[in-house]
N, C-alpha and C positions, 0 to 999 in steps of 0.2 A: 177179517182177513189179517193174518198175522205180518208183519211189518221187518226190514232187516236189524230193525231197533229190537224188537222181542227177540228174535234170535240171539244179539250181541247179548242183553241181559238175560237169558235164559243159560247160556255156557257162559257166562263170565267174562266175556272178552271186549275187545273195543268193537265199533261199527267197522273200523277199516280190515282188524281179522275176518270177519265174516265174509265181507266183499273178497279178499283175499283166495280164502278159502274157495269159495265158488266159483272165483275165474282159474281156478288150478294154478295160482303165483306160487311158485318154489319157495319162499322165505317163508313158511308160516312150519313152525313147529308140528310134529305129530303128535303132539298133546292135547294141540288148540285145532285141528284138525277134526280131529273126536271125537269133543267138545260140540264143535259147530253143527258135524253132520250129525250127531244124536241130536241138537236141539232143533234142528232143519225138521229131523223125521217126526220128533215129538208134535213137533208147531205143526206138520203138515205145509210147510213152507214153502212158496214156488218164487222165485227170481221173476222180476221183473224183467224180460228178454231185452224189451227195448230202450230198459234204461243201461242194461250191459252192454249192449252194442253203440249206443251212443256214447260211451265212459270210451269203450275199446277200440269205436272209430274202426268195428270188422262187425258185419253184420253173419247174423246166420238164419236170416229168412230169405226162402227162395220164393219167388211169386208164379204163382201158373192161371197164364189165362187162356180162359173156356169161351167157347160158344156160348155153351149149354150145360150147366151139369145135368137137367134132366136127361137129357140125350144117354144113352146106354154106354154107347162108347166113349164117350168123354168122362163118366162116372168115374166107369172102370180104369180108363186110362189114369184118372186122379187119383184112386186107389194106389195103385203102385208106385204112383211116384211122389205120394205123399210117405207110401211104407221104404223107399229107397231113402228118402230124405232121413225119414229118420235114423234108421239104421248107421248114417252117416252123420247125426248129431245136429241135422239144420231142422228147420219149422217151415210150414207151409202154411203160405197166405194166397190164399186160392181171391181169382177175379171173376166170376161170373157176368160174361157183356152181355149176354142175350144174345149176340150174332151184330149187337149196334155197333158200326165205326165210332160214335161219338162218344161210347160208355168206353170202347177199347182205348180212347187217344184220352180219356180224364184216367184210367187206371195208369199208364202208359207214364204221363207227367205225373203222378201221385206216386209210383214206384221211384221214377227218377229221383224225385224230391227227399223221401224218407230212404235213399240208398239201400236198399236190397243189396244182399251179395249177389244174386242173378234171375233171371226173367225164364220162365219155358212160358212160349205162345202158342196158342193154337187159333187162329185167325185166317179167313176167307176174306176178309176186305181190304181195302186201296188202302192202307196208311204206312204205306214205308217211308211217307216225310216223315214221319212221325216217331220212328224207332232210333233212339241212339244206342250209339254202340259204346256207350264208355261205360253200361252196366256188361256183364255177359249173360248172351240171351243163346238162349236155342230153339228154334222152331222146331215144328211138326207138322209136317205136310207142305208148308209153304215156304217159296225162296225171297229172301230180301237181297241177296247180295253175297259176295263173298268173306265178310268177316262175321255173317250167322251162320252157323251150321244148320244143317236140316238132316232132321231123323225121318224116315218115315219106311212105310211099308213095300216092297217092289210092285205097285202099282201098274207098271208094264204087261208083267211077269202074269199079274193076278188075269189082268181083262184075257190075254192068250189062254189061261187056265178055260177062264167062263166060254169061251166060242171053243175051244178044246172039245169041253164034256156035253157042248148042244152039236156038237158036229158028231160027236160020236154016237148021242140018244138018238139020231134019226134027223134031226133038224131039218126044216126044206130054207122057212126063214128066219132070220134069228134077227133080233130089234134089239141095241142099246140104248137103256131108257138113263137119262142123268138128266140132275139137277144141279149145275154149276154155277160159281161166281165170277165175276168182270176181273177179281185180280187171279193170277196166274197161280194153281198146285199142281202136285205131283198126281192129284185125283184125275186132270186133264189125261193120264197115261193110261187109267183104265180104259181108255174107249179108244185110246192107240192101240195099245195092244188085241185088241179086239177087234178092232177094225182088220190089221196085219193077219192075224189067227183065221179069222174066217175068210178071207182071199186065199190062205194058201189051203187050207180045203176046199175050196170054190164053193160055199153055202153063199145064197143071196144073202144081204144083212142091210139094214138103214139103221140110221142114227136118228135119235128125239129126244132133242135135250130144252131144258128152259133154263133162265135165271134163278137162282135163287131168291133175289130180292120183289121178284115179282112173280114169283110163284103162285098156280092155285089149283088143287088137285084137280076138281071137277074142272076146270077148262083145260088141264092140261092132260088127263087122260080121256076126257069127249073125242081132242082133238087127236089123239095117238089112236084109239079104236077106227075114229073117221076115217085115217090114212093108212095104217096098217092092221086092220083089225085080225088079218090073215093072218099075221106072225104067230109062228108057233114057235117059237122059244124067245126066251127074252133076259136078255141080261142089266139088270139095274147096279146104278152106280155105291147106293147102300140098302142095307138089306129093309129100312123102312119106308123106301122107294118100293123095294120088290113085294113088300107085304102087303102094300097100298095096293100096288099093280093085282096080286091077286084077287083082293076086295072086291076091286073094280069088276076084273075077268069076271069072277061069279055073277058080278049082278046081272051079266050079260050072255048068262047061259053056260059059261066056258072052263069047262075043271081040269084044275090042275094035279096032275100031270097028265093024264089022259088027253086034253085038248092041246095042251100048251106048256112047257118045259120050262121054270123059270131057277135063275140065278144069282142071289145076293153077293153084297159085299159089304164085310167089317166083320159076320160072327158073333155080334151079339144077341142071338140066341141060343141061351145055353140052361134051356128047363124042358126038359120032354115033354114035360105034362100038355106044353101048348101044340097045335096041330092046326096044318102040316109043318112040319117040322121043315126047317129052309136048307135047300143045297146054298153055300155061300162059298168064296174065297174067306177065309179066316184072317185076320188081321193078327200077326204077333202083336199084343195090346202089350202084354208084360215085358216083353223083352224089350220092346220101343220105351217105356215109361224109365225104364229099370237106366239103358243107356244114355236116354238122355239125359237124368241126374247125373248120372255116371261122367259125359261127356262135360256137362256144366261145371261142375267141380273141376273137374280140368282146365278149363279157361278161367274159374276163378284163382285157382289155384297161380294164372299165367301162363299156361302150358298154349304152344302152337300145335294145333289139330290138325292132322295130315290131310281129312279130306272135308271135302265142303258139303258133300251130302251121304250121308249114311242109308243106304236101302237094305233093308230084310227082309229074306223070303216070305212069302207065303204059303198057304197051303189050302186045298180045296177041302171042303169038307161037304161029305153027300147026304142030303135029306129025304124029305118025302116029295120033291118038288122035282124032281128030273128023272 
């Protein structure tokens, strides 16, 4: 791997021209400029990032931490705001916790230490001792406080959608299925709104929710068939809640849509090929990813942000399932 020594002797010039050169310093001639960047492309040459930003004392790596990257929508969510980042000249150092507090609070103090220009989190668990705020962070989905922002989806908005379009299929009962965490998101809203939407239609509804951390399919749809097996529509809190749920339904005789109306949430299903294709609330993924780089740079930048939680619409999107 070529070195910024080959570079300087390949155009002629000192090591500190070179250095020069790549951090775009005003005092270097357009000669020695020419020079450099013909011997940069020659060499196939890449800058060391992190020894520029420790020289420049301004970093330009943003860190995003996941759950999950296997998880569909936190992929995609990483997609764009890996393609926002760059577009805007920063690098992405993606954290994959697995959903562990203890993997989120070692990335957490490892960002702090090597100074990030700024954090986007994606986190369901208890560690708000644990977030300082003298990096700039933006959340997704989840509130620490008022000097993070939070991006996220109209989660309200969406669960009214899902008791919307089961009160209008026919619905007698409709069940909200979710799988929730002990700390507090904006995900708690989908089963508000849901809850609010099916009252002012007058459809019966109940709620069946568990933990996330103690989660386990088979005891937790045994027990949801036990107590409501009668529900004929069902609204889950993401759409591999609702695929599950389907699974489930089948092996107990019950096809959907014919028996039972069912409703994701997030949209990521996005290949026909698979079947039944899912009615869901769609998550703006792109426009959430795209803004909160967007909003970050901003507070790196120093900028005071008008508001504390950023919500974007949603949108129903109709399958083979309702």
């Amino acid at each position: 791997m070529p070195s910024i020594k080959d570079v300087a002797n390949l155009a002629g010039v000192g090591v500190g021209t070179v250095s020069r050169v790549i951090n775009n310093h005003a005092n270097v001639t357009p000669e020695s400029i020419k020079k450099v960047n013909d011997a940069i492309k020659q060499l196939n040459y890449i800058p060391n990032e992190v020894a520029r930003n420790f020289k420049m004392q301004k970093s330009k790596m943003v860190a995003l931490l996941l759950p999950s990257i296997w998880h569909p929508f936190f992929s995609e969510m990483a997609y764009y705001i890996e393609d926002q980042l760059d577009q805007e000249g920063y690098k992405l150092m993606l954290c994959n916790s697995g959903g562990r507090p203890d993997k989120e609070v070692y990335y957490l103090d490892m960002l702090y230490q090597n100074k990030v220009a700024g954090i986007i989190g994606i986190t369901y668990n208890d560690i708000e001792e644990n977030v300082n705020t003298d990096i700039p962070i933006i959340s997704i989905d989840r509130h620490f406080g008022s000097k993070i922002t939070c991006v996220t989806s109209d989660n309200y908005e969406g669960g009214r959608i899902a008791a919307r379009q089961l009160a209008k299929a026919g619905v007698k009962k409709a069940a909200y299925l979710g799988i929730t965490s002990f700390a507090y998101s904006e995900v708690i809203l989908r089963k508000k709104g849901f809850v609010d939407e099916a009252k002012l239609h007058g459809i019966e509804y109940v709620t069946f929710e568990e933990n996330g951390d103690v989660y386990d399919d088979d005891v937790f749809f045994e027990q949801f068939f036990q107590k409501h097996g009668d529900a004929d529509g069902i609204f889950a809190n993401t759409d591999i809640l609702a695929a599950k749920y389907i699974k489930k339904a089948k092996e107990r005789g019950l096809n959907t849509p014919k028996d039972v109306k069912v409703i994701g949430y997030d949209g990521i299903q996005d290949n026909d090929l698979f079947h039944p294709i899912l009615s869901t609330i769609r998550q703006p993924v792109e426009e959430m990813a795209r803004m909160s780089v967007n909003l970050l740079l901003r507070k790196i930048e120093g900028e005071e942000l008008e508001q504390e939680i950023y919500r974007i619409p949603v949108k129903y999107r109709e399958g083979e399932t309702i």
